[in-house]
C-alpha positions as CSV (number, residue, x, y, z in Angstrom):
1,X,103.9,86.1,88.9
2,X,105.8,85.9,92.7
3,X,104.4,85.1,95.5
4,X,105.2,87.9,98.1
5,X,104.7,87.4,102.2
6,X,104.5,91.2,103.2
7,X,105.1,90.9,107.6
8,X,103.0,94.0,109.4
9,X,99.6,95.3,108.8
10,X,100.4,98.7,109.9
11,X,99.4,101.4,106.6
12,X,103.2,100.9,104.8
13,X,102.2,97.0,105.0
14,X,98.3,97.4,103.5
15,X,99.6,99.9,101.5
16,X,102.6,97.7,100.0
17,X,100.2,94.8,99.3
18,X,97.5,96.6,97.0
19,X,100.3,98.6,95.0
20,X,101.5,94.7,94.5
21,X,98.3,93.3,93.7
22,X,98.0,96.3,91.5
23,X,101.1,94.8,89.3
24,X,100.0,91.5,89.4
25,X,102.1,90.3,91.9
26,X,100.7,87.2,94.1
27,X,100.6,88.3,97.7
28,X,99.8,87.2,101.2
29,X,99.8,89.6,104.4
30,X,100.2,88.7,108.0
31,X,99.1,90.8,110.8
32,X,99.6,89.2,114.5
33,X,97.5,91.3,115.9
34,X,94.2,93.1,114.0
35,X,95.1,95.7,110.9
36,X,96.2,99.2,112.2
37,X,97.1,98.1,115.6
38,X,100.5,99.3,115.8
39,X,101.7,103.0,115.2
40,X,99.0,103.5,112.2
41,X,95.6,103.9,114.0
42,X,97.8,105.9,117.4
43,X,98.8,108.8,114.6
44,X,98.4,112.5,114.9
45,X,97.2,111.7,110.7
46,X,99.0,114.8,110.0
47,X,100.7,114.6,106.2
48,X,103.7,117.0,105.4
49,X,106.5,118.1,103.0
50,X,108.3,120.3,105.5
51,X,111.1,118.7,105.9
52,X,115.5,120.2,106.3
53,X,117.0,117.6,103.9
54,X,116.4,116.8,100.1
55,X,115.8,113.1,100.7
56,X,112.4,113.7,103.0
57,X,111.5,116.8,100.6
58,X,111.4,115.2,97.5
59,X,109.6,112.0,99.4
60,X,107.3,113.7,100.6
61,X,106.2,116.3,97.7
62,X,105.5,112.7,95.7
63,X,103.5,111.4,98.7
64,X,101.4,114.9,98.9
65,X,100.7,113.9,95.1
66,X,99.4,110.8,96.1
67,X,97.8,111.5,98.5
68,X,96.0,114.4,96.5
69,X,94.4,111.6,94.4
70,X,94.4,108.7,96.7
71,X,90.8,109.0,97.6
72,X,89.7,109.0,94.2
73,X,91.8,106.0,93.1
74,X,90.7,103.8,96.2
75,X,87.4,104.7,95.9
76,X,86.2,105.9,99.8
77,X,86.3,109.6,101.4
78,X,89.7,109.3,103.5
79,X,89.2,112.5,104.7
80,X,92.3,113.9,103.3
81,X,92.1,117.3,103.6
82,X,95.1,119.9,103.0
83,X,95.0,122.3,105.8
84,X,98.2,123.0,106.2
85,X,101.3,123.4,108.5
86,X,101.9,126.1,110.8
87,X,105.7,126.1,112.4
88,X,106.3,128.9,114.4
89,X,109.5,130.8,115.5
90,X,110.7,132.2,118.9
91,X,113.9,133.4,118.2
92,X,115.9,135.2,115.6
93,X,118.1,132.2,114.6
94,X,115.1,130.2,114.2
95,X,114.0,132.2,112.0
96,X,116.7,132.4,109.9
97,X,116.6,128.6,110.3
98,X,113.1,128.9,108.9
99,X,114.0,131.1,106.1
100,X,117.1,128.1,104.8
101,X,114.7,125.3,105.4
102,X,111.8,127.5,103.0
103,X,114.6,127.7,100.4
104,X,115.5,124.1,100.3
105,X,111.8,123.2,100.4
106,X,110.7,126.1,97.3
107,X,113.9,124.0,95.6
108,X,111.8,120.6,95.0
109,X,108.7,122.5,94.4
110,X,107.5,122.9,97.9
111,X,105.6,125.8,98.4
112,X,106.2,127.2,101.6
113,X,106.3,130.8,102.9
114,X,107.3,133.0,105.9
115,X,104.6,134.5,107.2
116,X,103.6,137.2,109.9
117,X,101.6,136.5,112.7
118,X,98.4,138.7,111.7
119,X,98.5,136.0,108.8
120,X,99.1,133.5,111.0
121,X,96.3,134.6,113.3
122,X,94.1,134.6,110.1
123,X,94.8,131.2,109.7
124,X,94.5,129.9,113.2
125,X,91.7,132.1,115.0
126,X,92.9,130.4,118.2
127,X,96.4,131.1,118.4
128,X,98.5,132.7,120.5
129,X,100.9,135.0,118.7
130,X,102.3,137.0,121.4
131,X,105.3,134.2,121.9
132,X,106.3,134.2,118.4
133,X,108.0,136.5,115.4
134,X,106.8,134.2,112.4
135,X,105.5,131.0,110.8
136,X,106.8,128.6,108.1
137,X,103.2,128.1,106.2
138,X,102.5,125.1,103.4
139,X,99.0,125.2,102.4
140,X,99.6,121.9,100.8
141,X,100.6,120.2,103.8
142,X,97.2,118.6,105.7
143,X,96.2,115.6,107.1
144,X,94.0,112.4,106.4
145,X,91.9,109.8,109.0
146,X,94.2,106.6,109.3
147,X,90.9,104.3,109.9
148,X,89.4,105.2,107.0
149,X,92.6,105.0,104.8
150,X,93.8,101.9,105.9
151,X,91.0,100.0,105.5
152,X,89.9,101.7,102.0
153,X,93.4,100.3,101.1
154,X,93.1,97.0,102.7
155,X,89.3,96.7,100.7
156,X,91.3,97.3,97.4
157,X,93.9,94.7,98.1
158,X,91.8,92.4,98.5
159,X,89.2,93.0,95.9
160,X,92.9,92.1,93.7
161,X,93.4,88.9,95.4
162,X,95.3,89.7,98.3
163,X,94.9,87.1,100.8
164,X,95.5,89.1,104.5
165,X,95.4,87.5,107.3
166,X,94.8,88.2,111.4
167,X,96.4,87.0,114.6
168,X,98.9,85.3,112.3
169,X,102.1,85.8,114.2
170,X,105.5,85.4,112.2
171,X,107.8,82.5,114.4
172,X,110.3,81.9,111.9
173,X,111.4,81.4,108.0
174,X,113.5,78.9,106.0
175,X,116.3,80.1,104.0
176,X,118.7,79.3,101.8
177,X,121.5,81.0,101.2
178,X,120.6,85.0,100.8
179,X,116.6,83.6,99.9
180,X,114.2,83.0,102.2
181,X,112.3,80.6,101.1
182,X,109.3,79.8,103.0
183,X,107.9,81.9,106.0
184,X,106.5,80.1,108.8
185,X,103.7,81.4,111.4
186,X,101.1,80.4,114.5
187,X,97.2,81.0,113.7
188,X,94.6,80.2,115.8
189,X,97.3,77.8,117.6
190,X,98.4,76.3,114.5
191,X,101.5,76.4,112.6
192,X,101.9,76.3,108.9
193,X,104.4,77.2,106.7
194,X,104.3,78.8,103.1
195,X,106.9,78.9,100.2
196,X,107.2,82.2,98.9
197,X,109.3,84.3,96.5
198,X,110.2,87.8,98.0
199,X,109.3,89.0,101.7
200,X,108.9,92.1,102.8
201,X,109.5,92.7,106.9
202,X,107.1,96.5,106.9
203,X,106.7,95.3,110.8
204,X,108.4,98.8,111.8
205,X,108.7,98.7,115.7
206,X,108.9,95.0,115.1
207,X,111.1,94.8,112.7
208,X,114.5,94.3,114.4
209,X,112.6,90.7,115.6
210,X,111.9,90.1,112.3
211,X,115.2,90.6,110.9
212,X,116.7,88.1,114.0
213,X,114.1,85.6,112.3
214,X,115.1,85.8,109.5
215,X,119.0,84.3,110.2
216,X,120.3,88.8,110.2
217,X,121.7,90.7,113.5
218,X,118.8,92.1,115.6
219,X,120.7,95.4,115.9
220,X,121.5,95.5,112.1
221,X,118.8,98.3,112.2
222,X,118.5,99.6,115.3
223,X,114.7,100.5,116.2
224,X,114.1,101.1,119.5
225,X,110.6,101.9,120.3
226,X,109.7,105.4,121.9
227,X,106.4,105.8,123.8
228,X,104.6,108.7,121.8
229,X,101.3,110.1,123.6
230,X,98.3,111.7,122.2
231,X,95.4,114.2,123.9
232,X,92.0,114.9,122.2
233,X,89.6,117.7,123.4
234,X,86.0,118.0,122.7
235,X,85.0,119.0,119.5
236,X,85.5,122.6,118.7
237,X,83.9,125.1,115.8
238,X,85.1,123.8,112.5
239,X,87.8,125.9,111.1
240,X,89.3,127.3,115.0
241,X,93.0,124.9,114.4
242,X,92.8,123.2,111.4
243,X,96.5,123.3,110.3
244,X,99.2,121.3,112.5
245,X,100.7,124.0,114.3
246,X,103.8,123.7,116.0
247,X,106.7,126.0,117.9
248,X,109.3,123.2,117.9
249,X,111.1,125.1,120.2
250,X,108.8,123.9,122.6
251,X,109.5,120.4,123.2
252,X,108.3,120.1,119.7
253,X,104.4,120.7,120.9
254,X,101.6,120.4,118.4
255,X,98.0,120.9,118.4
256,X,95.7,119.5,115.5
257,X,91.9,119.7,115.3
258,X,90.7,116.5,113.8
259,X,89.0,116.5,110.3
260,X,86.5,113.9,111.5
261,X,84.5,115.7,114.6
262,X,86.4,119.1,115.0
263,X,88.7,118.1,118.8
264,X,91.9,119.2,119.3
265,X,94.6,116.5,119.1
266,X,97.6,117.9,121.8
267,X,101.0,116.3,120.9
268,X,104.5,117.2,122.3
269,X,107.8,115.3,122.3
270,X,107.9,114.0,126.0
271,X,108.5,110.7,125.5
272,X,110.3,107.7,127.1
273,X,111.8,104.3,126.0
274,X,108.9,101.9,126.0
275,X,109.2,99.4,129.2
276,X,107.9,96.4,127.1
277,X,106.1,95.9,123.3
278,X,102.8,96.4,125.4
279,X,103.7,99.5,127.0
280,X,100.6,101.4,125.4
281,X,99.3,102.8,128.8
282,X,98.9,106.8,128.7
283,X,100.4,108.5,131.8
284,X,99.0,111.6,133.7
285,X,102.5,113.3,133.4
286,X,102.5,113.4,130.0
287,X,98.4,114.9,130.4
288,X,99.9,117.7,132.5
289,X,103.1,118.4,130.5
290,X,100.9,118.6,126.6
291,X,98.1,120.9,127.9
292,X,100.5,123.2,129.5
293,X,102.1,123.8,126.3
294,X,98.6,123.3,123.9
295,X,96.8,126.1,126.1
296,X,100.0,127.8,125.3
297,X,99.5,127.8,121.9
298,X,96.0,128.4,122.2
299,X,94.5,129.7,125.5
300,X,91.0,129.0,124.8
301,X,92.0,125.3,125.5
302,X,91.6,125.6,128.6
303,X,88.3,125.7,128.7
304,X,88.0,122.7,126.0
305,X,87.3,119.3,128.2
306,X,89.5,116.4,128.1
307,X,87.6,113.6,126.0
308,X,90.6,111.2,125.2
309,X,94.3,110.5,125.6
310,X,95.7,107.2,124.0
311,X,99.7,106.0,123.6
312,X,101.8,104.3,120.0
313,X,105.1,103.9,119.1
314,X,107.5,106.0,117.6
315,X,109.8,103.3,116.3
316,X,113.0,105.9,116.0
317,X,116.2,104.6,114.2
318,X,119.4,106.1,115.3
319,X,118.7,109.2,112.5
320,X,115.1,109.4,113.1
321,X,115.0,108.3,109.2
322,X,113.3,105.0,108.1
323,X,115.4,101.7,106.8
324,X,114.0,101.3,103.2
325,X,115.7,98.7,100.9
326,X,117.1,95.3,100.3
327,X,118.4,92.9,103.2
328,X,119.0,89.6,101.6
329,X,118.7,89.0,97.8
330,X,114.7,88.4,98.3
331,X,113.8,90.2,101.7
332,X,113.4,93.7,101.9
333,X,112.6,96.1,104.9
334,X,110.5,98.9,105.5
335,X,110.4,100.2,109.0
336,X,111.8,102.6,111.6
337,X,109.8,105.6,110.5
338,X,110.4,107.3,113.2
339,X,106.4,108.9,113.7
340,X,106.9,109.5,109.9
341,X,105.0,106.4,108.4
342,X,101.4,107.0,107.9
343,X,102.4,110.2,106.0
344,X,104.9,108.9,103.4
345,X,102.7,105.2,103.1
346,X,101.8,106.1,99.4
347,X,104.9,107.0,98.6
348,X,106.9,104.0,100.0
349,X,104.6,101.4,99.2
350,X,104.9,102.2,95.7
351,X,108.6,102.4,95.7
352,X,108.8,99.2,97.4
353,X,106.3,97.4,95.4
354,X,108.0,98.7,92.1
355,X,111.3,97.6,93.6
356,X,110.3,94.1,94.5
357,X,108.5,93.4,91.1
358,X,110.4,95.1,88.9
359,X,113.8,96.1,90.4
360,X,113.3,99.6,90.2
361,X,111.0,102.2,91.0
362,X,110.5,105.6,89.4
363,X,109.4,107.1,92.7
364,X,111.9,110.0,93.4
365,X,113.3,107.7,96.7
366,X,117.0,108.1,97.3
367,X,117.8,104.7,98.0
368,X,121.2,105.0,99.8
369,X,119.6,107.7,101.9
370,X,117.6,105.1,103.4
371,X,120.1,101.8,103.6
372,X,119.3,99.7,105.7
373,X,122.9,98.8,105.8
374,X,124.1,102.5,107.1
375,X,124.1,102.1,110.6
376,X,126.3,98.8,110.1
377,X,128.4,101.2,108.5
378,X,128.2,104.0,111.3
379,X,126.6,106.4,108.5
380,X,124.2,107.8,110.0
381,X,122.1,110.9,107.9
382,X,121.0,114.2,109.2
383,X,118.1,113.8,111.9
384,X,114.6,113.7,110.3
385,X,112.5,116.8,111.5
386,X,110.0,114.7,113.7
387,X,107.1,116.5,114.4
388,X,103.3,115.7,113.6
């Protein structure tokens, strides 16, 4: 048995610990602020396999698996639910683009399907179709509530001996050679150190910090943390926009209706550098710029009231495509998801958890897609499709 110190209690960090526990692996996991805090409980909880490039498809279709069964093997009603998503076309040439992207996708087994807009209309009463010629449509797509799953994970990891801990901030690590060693941190104004076999840095917006720590180049992977905004409507009737649905010709707009109460969760790419790590603080530009494209999309959102706006981090890499792998012989990374990390947790914490125990995973990950080491190497991979 190792002892593993898994760094962030975002979902790929709770996630990672219990698929340890669950191969017997000895394993502690520190959160400097309280679980969830960071990207995972700020999420649009949307969950899909539409993605342009084989690496993200195949990802994802495994995740969707899990994440058909992930209720069931952690016991609690996540609230996964597979609605669906709805990408819609305003041009020719995107649909044309839709039509190449269906074809890669129906390779790996993805179902998805161009679709009309009387069809698309049947599936979101709400919608505007006037604006566009036709959808890209995965039933299999959906969505899941990130409280609920994190937590249902982090109940299961420690019911297997996980020991996780709060406000325990990371300050530093002793190493030796290409092994860390020990990992040292600050609790309740205390510092204490703890030997440990394998670490795993999952602090994702963080992570570059960690790395520095850790004796490795801060910009070794390049995260750079990108102020992602969120608007919530009243609830509406059950079944009105249940799919994500998105014209990413639109500043990549999205509306969502929650699977817990029934608002409308209004998304859209207008985003900024964060000013600071505590740059959380939702701005009325961004409230004007998302409801002027969601009442687009739907015009009876206008008359929906404004019950909540909140701000996370997307924590972009140069490629929008997370760092997955080995750093030093015995520290591995997991971060710079991009806005992609809640919906491929399953997936990547079992890949990583295999790949720490065992050395290998049978997870269908392409590990050279996601290097770490490939932005030292200026080889960067085709953008991620970063929506929802």
């Amino acid at each position: 048995m190792s002892k593993v110190a898994i760094i962030g209690g975002g979902i790929t960090g709770v996630a990672t610990a219990y698929e340890l526990a669950k191969l017997g692996e000895e394993v502690i996991l520190f959160e400097k602020n309280y679980f969830g805090s960071g990207s995972t409980f700020r999420c649009a909880t949307g969950i899909r396999a539409q993605f342009t490039d084989e690496a993200n498809i195949r990802l994802m279709k495994y995740a969707v698996e899990r994440w058909e069964k992930l209720g069931e093997e952690l016991g609690f009603d996540i609230n996964f639910r597979q609605t669906g998503y709805l990408f819609l076309a305003t041009s020719e040439e995107e649909v044309e683009a839709f039509k190449n992207n269906i074809r890669l996708q129906n390779k790996f087994g993805v179902p998805t399907r161009l679709i009309d807009m009387d069809e698309a209309k049947e599936i979101v009463p709400i919608l505007n179709t006037e604006p566009f010629l036709a959808g890209a449509w995965n039933p299999r797509d959906g969505k899941a509530n990130p409280f609920k799953t994190l937590f249902a994970y982090l109940f299961r990891a420690r019911e297997l001996g996980v020991e996780a801990r709060e406000k325990a901030e990371i300050i530093g690590f002793e190493r030796e050679g290409k092994e860390i060693t020990a990992v040292k941190y600050r609790s309740n104004g205390k510092v204490e150190s703890v030997k440990v076999d394998a670490v795993l840095n999952a602090a994702n917006a963080w992570a570059p910090l960690i790395n520095e720590m850790a004796g490795l180049k801060r910009e070794l992977v390049p995260i750079t943390p990108y102020k992602h905004q969120l608007v919530k409507t009243e609830p509406l009737e059950r079944g009105q926009a249940e799919p994500l649905v998105c014209p990413p010709s639109w500043n990549d707009a999205y509306i969502i209706q929650d699977g817990e109460d029934g608002g409308i969760i209004c998304g859209a790419g207008i985003e900024h550098r964060a000013k600071s790590m505590d740059d959380y603080e939702p701005t009325y530009d961004f409230l004007r710029g998302v409801l002027r494209y969601a009442t687009m999309i739907a015009p009876p959102l206008r008359h929906a009231h404004i019950v909540r706006q909140w701000a996370g981090f997307y924590a972009k890499t140069p490629d929008k495509n997370p760092a997955i792998g080995k750093l030093l012989d015995n520290f591995y990374i997991a971060a710079g998801f991009s806005g992609h990390g809640f919906m491929m947790a399953p997936a990547v914490a079992q890949a990583m958890a295999e790949l720490i125990a065992k050395g290998r995973s049978k997870v269908p990950i392409d590990w050279d897609w996601y290097d770490p080491y490939r932005f030292e190497r200026g080889e960067l991979r085709s953008s991620a499709f970063q929506i929802g």
